[in-house]
mmCIF file of the C-alpha atoms, coordinates in Angstrom:
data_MODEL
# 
_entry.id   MODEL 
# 
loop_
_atom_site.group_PDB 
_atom_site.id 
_atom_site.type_symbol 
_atom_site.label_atom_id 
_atom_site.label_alt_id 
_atom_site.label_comp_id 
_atom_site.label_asym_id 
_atom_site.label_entity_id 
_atom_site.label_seq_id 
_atom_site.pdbx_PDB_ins_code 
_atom_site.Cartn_x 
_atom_site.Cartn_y 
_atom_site.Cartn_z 
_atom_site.occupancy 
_atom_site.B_iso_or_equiv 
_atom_site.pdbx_formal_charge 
_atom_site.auth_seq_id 
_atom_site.auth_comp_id 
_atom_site.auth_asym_id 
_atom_site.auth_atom_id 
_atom_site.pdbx_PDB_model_num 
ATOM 1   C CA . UNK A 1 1   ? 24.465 -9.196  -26.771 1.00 0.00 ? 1   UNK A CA 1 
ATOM 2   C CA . UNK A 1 2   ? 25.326 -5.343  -27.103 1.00 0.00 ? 2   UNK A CA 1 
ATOM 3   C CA . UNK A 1 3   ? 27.490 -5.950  -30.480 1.00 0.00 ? 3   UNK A CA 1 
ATOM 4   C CA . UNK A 1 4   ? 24.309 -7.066  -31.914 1.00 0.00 ? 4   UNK A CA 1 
ATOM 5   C CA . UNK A 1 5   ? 21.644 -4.389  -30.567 1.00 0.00 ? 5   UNK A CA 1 
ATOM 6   C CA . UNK A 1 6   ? 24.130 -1.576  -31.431 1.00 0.00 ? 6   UNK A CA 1 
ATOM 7   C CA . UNK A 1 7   ? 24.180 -3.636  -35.372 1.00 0.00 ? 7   UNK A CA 1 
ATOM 8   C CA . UNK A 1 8   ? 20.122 -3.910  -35.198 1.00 0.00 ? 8   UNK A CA 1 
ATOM 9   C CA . UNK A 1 9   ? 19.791 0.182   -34.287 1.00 0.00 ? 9   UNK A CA 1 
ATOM 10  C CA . UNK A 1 10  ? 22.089 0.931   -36.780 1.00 0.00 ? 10  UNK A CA 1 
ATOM 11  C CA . UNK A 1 11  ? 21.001 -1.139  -40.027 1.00 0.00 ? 11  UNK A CA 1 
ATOM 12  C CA . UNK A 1 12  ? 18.040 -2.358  -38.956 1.00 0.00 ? 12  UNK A CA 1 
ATOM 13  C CA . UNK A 1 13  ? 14.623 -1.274  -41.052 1.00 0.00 ? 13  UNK A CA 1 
ATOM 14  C CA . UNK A 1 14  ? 11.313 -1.100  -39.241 1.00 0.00 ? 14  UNK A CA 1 
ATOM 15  C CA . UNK A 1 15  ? 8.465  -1.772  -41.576 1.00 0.00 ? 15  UNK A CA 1 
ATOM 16  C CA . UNK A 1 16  ? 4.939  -2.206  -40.992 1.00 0.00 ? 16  UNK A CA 1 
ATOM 17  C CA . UNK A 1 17  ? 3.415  -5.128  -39.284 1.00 0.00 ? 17  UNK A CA 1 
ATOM 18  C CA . UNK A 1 18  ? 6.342  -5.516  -36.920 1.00 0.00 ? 18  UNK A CA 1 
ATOM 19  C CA . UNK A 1 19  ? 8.715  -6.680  -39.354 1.00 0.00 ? 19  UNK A CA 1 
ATOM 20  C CA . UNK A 1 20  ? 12.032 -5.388  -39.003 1.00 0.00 ? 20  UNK A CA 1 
ATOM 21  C CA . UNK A 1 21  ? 14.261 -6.356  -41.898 1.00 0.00 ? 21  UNK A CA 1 
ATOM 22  C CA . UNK A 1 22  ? 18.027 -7.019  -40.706 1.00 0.00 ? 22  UNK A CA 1 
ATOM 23  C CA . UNK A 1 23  ? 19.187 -8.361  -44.200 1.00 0.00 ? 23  UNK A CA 1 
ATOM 24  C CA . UNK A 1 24  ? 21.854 -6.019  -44.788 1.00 0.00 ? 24  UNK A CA 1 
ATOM 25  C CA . UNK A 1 25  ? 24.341 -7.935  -42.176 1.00 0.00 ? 25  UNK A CA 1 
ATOM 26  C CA . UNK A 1 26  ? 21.944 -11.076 -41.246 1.00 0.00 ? 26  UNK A CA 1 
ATOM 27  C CA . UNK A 1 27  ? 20.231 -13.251 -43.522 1.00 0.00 ? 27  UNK A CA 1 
ATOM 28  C CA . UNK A 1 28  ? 20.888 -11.805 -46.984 1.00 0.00 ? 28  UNK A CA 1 
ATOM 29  C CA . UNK A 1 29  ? 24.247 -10.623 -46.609 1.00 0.00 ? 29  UNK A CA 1 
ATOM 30  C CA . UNK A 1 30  ? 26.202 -11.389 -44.063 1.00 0.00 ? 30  UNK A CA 1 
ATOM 31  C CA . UNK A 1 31  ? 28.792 -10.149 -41.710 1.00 0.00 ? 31  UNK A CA 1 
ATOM 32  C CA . UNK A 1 32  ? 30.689 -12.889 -41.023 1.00 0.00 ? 32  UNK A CA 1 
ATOM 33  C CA . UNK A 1 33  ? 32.986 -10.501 -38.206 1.00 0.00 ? 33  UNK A CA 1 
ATOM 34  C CA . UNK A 1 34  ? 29.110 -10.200 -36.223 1.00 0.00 ? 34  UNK A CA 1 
ATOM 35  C CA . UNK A 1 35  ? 28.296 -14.190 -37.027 1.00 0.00 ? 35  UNK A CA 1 
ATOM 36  C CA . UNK A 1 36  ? 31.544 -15.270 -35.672 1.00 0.00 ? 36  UNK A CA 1 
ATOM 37  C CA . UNK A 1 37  ? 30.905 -13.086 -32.540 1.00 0.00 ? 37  UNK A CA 1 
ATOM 38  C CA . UNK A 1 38  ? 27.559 -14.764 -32.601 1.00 0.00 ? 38  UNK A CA 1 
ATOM 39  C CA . UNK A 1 39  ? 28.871 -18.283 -32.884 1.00 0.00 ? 39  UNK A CA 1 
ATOM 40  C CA . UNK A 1 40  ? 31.401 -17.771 -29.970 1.00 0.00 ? 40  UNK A CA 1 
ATOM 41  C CA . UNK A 1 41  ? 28.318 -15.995 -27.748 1.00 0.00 ? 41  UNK A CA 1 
ATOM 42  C CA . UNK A 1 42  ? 26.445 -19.461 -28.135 1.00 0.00 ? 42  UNK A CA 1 
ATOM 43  C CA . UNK A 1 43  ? 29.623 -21.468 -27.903 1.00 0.00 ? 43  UNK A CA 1 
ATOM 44  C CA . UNK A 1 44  ? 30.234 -19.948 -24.096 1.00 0.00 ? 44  UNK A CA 1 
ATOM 45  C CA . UNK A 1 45  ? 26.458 -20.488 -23.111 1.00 0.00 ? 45  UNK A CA 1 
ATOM 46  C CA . UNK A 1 46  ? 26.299 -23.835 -24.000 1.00 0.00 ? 46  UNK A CA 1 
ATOM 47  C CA . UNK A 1 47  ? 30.099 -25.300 -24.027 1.00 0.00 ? 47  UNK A CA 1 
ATOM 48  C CA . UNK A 1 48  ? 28.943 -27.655 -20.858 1.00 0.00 ? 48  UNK A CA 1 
ATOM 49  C CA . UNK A 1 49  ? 25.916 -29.018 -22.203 1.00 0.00 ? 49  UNK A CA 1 
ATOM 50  C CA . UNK A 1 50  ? 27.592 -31.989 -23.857 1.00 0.00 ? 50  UNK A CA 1 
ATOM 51  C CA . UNK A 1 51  ? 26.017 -30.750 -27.898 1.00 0.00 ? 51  UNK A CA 1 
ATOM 52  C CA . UNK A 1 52  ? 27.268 -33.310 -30.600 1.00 0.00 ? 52  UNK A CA 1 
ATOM 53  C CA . UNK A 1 53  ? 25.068 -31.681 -33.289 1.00 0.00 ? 53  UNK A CA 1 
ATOM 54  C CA . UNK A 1 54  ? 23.644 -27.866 -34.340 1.00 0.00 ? 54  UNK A CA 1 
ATOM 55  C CA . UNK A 1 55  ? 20.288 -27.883 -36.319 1.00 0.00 ? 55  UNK A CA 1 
ATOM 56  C CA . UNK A 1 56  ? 18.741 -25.529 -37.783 1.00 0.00 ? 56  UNK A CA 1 
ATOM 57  C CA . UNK A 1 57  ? 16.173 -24.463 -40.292 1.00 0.00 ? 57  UNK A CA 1 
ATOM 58  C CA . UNK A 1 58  ? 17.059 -23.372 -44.055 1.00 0.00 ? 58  UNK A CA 1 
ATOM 59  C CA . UNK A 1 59  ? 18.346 -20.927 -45.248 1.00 0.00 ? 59  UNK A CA 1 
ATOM 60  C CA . UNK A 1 60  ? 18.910 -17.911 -42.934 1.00 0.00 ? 60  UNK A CA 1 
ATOM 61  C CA . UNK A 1 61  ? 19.813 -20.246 -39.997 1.00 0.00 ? 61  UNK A CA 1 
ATOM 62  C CA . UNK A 1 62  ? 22.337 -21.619 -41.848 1.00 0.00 ? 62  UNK A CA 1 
ATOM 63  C CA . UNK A 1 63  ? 25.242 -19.521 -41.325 1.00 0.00 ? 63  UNK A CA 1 
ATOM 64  C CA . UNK A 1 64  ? 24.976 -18.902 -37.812 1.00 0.00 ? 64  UNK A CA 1 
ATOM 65  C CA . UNK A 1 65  ? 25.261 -22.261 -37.191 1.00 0.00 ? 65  UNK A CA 1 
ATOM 66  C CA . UNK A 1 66  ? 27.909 -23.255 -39.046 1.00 0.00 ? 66  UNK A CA 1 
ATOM 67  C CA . UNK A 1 67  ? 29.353 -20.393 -37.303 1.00 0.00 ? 67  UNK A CA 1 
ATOM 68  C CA . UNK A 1 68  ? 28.460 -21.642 -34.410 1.00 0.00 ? 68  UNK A CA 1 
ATOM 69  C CA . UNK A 1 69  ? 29.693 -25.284 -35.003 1.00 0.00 ? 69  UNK A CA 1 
ATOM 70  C CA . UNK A 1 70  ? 32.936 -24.123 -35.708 1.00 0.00 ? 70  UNK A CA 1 
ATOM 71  C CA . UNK A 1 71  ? 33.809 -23.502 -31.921 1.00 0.00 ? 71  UNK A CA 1 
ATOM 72  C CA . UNK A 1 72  ? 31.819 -26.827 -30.450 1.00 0.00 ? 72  UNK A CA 1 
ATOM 73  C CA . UNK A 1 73  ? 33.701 -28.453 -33.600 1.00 0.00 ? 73  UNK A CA 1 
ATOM 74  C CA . UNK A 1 74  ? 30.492 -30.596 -34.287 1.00 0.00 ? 74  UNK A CA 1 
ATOM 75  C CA . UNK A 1 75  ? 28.518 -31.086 -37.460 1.00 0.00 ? 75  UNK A CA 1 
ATOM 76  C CA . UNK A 1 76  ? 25.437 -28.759 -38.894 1.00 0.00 ? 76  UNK A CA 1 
ATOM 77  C CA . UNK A 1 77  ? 22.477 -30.501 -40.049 1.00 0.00 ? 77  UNK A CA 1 
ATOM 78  C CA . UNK A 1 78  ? 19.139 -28.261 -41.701 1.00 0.00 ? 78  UNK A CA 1 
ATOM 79  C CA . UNK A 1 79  ? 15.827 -29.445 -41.828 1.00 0.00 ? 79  UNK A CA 1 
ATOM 80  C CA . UNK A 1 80  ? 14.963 -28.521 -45.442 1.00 0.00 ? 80  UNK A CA 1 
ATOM 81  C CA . UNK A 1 81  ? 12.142 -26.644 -47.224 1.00 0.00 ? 81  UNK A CA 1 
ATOM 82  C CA . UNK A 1 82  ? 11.545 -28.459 -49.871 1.00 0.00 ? 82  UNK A CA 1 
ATOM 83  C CA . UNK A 1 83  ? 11.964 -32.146 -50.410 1.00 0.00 ? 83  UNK A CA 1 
ATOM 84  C CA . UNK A 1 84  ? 14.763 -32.163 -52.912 1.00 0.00 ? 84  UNK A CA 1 
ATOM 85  C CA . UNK A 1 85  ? 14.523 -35.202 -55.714 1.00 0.00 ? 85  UNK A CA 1 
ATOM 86  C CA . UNK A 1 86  ? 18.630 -36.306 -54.344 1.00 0.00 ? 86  UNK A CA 1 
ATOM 87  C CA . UNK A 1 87  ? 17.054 -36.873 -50.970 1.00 0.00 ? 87  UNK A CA 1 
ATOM 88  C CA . UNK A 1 88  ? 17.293 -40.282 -49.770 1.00 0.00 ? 88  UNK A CA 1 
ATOM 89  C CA . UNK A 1 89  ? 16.526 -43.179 -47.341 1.00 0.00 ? 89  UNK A CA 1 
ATOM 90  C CA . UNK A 1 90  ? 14.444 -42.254 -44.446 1.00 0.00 ? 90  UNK A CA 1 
ATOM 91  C CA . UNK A 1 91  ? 13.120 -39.046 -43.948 1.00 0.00 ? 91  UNK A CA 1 
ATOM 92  C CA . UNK A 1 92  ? 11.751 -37.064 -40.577 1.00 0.00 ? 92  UNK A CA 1 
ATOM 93  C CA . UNK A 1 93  ? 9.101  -34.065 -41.694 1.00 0.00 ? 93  UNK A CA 1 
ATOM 94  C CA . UNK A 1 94  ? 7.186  -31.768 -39.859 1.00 0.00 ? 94  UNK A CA 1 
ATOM 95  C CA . UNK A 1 95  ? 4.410  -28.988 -41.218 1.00 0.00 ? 95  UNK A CA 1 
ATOM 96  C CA . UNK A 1 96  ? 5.593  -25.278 -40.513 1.00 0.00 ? 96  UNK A CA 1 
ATOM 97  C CA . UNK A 1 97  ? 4.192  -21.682 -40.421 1.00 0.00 ? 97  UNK A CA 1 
ATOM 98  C CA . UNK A 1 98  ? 5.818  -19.360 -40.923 1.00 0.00 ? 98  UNK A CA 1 
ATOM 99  C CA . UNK A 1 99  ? 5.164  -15.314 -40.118 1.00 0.00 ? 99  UNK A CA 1 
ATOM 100 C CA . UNK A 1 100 ? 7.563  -13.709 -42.395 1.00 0.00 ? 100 UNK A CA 1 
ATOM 101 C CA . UNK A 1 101 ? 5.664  -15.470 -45.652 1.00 0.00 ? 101 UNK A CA 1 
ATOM 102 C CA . UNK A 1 102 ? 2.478  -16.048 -44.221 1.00 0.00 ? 102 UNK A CA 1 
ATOM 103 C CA . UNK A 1 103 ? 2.108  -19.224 -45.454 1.00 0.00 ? 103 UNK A CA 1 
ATOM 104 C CA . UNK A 1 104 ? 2.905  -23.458 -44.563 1.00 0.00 ? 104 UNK A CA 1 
ATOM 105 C CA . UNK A 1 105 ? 5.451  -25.868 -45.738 1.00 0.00 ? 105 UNK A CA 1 
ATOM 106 C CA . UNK A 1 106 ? 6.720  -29.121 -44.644 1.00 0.00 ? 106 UNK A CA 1 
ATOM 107 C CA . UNK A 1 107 ? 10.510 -29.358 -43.253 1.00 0.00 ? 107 UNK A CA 1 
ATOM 108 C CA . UNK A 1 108 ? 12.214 -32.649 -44.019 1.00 0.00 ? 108 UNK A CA 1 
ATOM 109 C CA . UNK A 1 109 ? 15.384 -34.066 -42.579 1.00 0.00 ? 109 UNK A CA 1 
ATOM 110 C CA . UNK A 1 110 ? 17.303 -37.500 -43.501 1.00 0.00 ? 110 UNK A CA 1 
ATOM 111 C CA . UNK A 1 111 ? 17.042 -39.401 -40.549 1.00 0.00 ? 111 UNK A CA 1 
ATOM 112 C CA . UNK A 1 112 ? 20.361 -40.625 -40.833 1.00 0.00 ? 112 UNK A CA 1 
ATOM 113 C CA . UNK A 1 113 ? 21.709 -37.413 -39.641 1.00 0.00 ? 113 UNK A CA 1 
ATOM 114 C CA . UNK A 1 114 ? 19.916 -37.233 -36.256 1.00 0.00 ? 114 UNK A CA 1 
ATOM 115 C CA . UNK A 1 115 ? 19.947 -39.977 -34.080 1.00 0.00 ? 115 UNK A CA 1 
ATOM 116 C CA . UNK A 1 116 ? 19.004 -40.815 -30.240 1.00 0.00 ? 116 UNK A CA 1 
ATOM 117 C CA . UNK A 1 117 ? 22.772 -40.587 -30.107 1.00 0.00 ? 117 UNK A CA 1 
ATOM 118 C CA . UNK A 1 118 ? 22.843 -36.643 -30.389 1.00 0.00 ? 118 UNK A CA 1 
ATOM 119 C CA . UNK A 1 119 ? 22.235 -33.888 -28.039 1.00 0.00 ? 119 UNK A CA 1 
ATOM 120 C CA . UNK A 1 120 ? 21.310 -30.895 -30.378 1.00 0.00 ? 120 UNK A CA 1 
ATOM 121 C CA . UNK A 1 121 ? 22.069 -27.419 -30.307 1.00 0.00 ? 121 UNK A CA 1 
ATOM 122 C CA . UNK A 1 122 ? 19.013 -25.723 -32.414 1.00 0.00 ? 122 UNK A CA 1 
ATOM 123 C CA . UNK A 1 123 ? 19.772 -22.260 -33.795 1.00 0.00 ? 123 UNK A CA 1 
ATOM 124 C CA . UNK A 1 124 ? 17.909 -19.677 -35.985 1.00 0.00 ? 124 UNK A CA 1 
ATOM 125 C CA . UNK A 1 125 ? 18.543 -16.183 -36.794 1.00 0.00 ? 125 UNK A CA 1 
ATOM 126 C CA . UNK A 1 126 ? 14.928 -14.838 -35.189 1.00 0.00 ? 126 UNK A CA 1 
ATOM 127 C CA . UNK A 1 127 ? 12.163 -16.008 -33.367 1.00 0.00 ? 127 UNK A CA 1 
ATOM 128 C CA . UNK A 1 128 ? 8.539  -14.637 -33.474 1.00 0.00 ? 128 UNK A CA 1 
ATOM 129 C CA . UNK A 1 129 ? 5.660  -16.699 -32.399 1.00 0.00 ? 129 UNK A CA 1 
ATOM 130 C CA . UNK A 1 130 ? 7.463  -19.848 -32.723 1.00 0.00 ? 130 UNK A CA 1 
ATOM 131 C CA . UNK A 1 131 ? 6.505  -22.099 -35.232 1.00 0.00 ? 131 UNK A CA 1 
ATOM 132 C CA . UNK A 1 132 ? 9.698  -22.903 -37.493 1.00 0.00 ? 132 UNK A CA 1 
ATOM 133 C CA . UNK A 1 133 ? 11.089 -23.948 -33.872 1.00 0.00 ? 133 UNK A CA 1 
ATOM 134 C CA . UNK A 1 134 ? 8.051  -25.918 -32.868 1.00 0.00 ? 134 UNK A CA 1 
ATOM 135 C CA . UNK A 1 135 ? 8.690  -28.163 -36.109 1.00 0.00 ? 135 UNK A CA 1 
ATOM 136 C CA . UNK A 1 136 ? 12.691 -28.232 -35.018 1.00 0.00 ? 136 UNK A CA 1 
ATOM 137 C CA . UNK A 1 137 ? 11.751 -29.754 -31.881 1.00 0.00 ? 137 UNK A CA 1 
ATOM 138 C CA . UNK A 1 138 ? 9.109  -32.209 -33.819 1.00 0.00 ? 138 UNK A CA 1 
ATOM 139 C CA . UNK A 1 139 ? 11.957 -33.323 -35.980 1.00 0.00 ? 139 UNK A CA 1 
ATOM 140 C CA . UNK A 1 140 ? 13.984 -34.057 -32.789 1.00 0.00 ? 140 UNK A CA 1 
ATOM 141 C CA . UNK A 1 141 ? 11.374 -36.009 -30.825 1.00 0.00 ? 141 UNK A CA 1 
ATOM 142 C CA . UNK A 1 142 ? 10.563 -38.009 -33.764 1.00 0.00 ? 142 UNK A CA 1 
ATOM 143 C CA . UNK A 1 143 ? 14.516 -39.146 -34.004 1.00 0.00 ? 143 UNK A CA 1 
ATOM 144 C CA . UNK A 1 144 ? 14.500 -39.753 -30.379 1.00 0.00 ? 144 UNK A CA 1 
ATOM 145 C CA . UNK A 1 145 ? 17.271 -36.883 -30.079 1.00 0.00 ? 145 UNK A CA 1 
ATOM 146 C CA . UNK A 1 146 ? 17.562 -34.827 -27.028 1.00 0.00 ? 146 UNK A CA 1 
ATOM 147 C CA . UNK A 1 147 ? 17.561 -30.874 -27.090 1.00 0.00 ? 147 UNK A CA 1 
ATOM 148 C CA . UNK A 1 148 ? 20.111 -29.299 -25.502 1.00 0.00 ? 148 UNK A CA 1 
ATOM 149 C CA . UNK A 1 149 ? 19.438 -25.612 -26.025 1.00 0.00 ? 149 UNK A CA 1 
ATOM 150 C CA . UNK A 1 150 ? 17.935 -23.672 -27.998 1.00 0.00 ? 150 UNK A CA 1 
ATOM 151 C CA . UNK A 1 151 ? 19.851 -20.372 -29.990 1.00 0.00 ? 151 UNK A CA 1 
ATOM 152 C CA . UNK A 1 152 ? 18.094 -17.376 -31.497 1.00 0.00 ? 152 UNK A CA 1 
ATOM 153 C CA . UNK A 1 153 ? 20.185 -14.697 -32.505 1.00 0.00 ? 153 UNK A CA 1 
ATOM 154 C CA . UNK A 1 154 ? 16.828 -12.225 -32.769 1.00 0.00 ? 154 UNK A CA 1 
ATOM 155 C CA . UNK A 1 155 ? 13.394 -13.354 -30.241 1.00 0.00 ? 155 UNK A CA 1 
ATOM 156 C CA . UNK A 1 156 ? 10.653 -10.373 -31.266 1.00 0.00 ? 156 UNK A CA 1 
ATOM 157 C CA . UNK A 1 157 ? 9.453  -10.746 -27.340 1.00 0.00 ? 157 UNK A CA 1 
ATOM 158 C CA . UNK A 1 158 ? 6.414  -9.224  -27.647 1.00 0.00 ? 158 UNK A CA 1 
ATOM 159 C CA . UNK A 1 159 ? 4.782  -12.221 -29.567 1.00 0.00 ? 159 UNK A CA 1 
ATOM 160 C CA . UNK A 1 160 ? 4.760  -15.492 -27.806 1.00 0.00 ? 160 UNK A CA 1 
ATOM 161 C CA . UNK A 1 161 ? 7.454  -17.957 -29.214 1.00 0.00 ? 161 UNK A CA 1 
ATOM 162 C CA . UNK A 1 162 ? 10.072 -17.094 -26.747 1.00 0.00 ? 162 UNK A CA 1 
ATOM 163 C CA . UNK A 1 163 ? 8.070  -17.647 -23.718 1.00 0.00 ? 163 UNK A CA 1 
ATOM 164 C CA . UNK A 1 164 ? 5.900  -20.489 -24.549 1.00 0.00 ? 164 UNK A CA 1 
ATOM 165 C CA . UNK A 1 165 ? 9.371  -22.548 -25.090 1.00 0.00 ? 165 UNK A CA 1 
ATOM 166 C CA . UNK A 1 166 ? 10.725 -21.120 -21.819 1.00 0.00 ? 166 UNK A CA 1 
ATOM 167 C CA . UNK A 1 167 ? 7.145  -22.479 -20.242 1.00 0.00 ? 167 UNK A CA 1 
ATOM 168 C CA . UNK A 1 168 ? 8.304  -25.388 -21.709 1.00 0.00 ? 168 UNK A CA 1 
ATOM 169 C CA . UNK A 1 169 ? 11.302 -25.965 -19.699 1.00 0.00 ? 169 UNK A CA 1 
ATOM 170 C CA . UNK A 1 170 ? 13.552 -25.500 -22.905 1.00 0.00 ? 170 UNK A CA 1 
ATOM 171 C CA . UNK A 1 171 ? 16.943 -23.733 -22.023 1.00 0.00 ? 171 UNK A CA 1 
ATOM 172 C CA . UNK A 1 172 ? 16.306 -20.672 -24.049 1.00 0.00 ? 172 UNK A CA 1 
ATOM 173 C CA . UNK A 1 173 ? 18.849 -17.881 -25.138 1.00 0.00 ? 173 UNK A CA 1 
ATOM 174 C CA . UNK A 1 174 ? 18.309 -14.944 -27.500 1.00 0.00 ? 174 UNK A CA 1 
ATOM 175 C CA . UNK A 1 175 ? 20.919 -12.723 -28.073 1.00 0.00 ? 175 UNK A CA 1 
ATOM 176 C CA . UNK A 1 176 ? 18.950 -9.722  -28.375 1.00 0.00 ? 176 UNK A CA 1 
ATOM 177 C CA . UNK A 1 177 ? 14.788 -9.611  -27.602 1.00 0.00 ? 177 UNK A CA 1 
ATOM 178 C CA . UNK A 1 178 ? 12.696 -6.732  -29.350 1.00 0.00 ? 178 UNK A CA 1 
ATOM 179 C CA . UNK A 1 179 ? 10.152 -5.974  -26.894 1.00 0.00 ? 179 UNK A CA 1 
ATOM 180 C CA . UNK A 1 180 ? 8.582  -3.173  -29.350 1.00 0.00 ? 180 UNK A CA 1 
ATOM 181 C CA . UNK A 1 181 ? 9.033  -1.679  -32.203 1.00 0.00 ? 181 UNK A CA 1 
ATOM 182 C CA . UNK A 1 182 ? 7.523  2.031   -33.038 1.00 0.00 ? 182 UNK A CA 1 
ATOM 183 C CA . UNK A 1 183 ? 6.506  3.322   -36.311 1.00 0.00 ? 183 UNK A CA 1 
ATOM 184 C CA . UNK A 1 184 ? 9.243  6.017   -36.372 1.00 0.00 ? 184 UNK A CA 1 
ATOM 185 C CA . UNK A 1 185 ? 11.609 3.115   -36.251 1.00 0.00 ? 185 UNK A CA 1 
ATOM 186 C CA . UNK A 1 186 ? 12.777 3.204   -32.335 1.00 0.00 ? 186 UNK A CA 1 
ATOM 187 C CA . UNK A 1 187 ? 13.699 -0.503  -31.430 1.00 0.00 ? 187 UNK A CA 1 
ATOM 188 C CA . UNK A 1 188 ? 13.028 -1.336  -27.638 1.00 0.00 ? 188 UNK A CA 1 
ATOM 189 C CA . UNK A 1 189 ? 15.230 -4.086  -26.287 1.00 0.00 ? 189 UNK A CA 1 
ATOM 190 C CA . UNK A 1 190 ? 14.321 -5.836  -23.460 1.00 0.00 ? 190 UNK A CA 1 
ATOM 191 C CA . UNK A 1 191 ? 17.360 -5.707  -20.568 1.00 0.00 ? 191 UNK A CA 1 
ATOM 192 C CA . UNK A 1 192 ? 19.314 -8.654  -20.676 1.00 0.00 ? 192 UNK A CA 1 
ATOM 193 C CA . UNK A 1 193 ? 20.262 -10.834 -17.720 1.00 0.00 ? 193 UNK A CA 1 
ATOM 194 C CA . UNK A 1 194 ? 23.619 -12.136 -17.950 1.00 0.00 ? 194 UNK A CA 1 
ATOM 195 C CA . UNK A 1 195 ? 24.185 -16.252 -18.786 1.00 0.00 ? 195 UNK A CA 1 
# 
């Protein structure tokens, strides 16, 4: 998605340890003019794949799906990182790592809200090795649910989450995939093939 590339280039930060930081427009504050582009992108690649139900991670997935869900007109449900005390009934819970913290912590979901019923859309805002998604997908095979697709608005392509999912057989799109980043800040995006 050019809109987003030209958005990464220009506010994007580069810092060391291939971290780029895109929380001026992305997951701190937000441009909700570049979500709602976002939303619609996902909404045109997967209108025909019969979705009843976006899920995503907390918190920076959060907007783009609801985003998102307002063009499929379905509900949003995020796994959450901590297991909050108002939390009822039964619960589905996977153990996640994650790169940006360096650290693990267990996702938990009500059951209620995903069924065998539902066809899921899951979305997050990037992708690195994989791992916040690989808990996404545990959550959904535990509640019998099928995936659908799977959304990620930045893939960093040069680590392996993106293609072992693909390998998978997972119906993969990332609107824009980093294939390098160099330490004078030059972002190198890989071509995209049209969906």
């Amino acid at each position: 998605m050019k809109l987003l590339e030209e958005r990464i280039v220009k506010d994007g930060q580069v810092r060391p340890g291939n971290i780029l930081k895109v929380d001026a427009f992305l997951n701190h504050q937000l441009d909700v003019n570049l979500l709602d582009e976002i939303g619609k992108e996902f909404y045109r690649i997967y209108k025909d794949d019969g979705i009843n139900k976006i899920l995503t991670i907390e918190a920076s997935g959060i907007a783009i799906a609801c985003m998102t869900a307002r063009y499929f007109n379905v509900p949003v449900v995020f796994a959450k990182k901590a297991k909050s005390r108002n939390l009822d009934g039964e619960v589905l819970t996977s153990t996640v790592h994650s790169f940006t913290y360096g650290k693990e912590y267990d996702i938990t979901l009500a059951k209620k809200f995903l069924s065998p019923e539902d066809k899921v859309l899951i979305l997050d805002d990037f992708m690195a090795v994989g791992k916040a998604m690989h808990g996404l997908l545990d959550v959904c095979q535990q509640a019998g649910a099928c995936v659908g697709g799977i959304g990620i608005a930045i893939e960093k392509g040069f680590q392996s989450g993106g293609d072992s999912l693909r390998a998978a057989g997972y119906k993969l799109t990332s609107l824009a995939i980093i294939d390098g980043m160099d330490d004078d800040g030059t972002i190198h995006f890989r071509p995209q093939e049209e969906v």
